[in-house]
C-alpha positions as CSV (number, residue, x, y, z in Angstrom):
1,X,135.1,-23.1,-110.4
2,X,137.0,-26.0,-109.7
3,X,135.7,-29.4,-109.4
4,X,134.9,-29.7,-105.6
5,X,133.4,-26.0,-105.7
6,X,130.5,-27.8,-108.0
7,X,130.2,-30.7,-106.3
8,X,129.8,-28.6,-102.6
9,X,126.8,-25.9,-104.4
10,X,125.5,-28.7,-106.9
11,X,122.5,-30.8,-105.9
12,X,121.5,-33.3,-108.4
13,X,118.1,-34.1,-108.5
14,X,116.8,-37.8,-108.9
15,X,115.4,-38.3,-112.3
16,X,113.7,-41.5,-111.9
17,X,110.1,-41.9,-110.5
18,X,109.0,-38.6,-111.3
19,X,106.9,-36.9,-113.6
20,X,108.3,-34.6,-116.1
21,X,106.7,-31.5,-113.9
22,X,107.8,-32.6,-110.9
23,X,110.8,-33.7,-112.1
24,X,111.5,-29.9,-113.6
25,X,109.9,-28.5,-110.5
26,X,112.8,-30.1,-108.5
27,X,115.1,-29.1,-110.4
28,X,114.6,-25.9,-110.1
29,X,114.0,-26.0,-106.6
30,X,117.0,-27.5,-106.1
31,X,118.8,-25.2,-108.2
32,X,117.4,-22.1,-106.1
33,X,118.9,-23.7,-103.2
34,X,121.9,-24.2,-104.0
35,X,122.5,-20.7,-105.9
36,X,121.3,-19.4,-102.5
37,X,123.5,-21.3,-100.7
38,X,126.5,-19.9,-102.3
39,X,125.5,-16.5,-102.1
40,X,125.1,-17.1,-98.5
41,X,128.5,-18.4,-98.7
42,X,129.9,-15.2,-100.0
43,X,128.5,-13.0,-97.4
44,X,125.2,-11.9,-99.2
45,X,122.1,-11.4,-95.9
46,X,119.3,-13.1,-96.4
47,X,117.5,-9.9,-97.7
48,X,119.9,-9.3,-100.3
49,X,119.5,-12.4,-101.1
50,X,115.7,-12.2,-101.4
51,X,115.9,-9.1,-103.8
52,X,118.3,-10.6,-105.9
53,X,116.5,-14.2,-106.9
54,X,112.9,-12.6,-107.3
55,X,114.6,-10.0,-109.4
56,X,115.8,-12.4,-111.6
57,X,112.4,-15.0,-111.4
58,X,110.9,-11.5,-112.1
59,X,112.7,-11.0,-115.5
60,X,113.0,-14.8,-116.4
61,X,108.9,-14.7,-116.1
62,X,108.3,-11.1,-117.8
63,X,110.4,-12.0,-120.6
64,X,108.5,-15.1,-121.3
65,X,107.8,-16.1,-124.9
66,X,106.0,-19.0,-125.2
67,X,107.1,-18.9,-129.1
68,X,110.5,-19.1,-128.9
C-alpha cells in the first residue's frame, strides 16, 4: 500500500477533547468506515460487505479474554 493509498482509506480521528471511550469508540467507528470504504472500492456489494465485518466483530467479541 503505498503512501496515498493510506492517506485516501485512512481517517484519523481527533484525539483531543474526548474521553478515553469516546475517543476509542471513534476510532473504531472510523476504522469501520474506512475498511468499508475500500472494500466498496474493490467491488465488494454492500451485502458482502455486511457478512464480512459482522463476521469478524463476531469473532473479535467471541474470542474475548478479558485476562489477556
Amino acid at each position: 500500500m503505498t503512501d496515498s493509498d493510506f492517506d485516501a482509506f485512512v481517517t484519523e480521528f481527533p484525539n483531543k477533547g474526548y474521553s478515553i471511550v469516546d475517543f476509542l469508540q471513534g476510532r473504531v467507528h472510523f476504522a469501520l468506515l474506512d475498511q468499508m470504504r475500500l472494500m466498496n472500492s474493490s467491488g465488494m456489494s454492500n451485502e458482502d460487505i455486511k457478512k464480512t465485518v459482522l463476521a469478524n466483530i463476531t469473532e473479535i467479541v467471541e474470542n474475548f479474554d478479558p485476562k489477556k
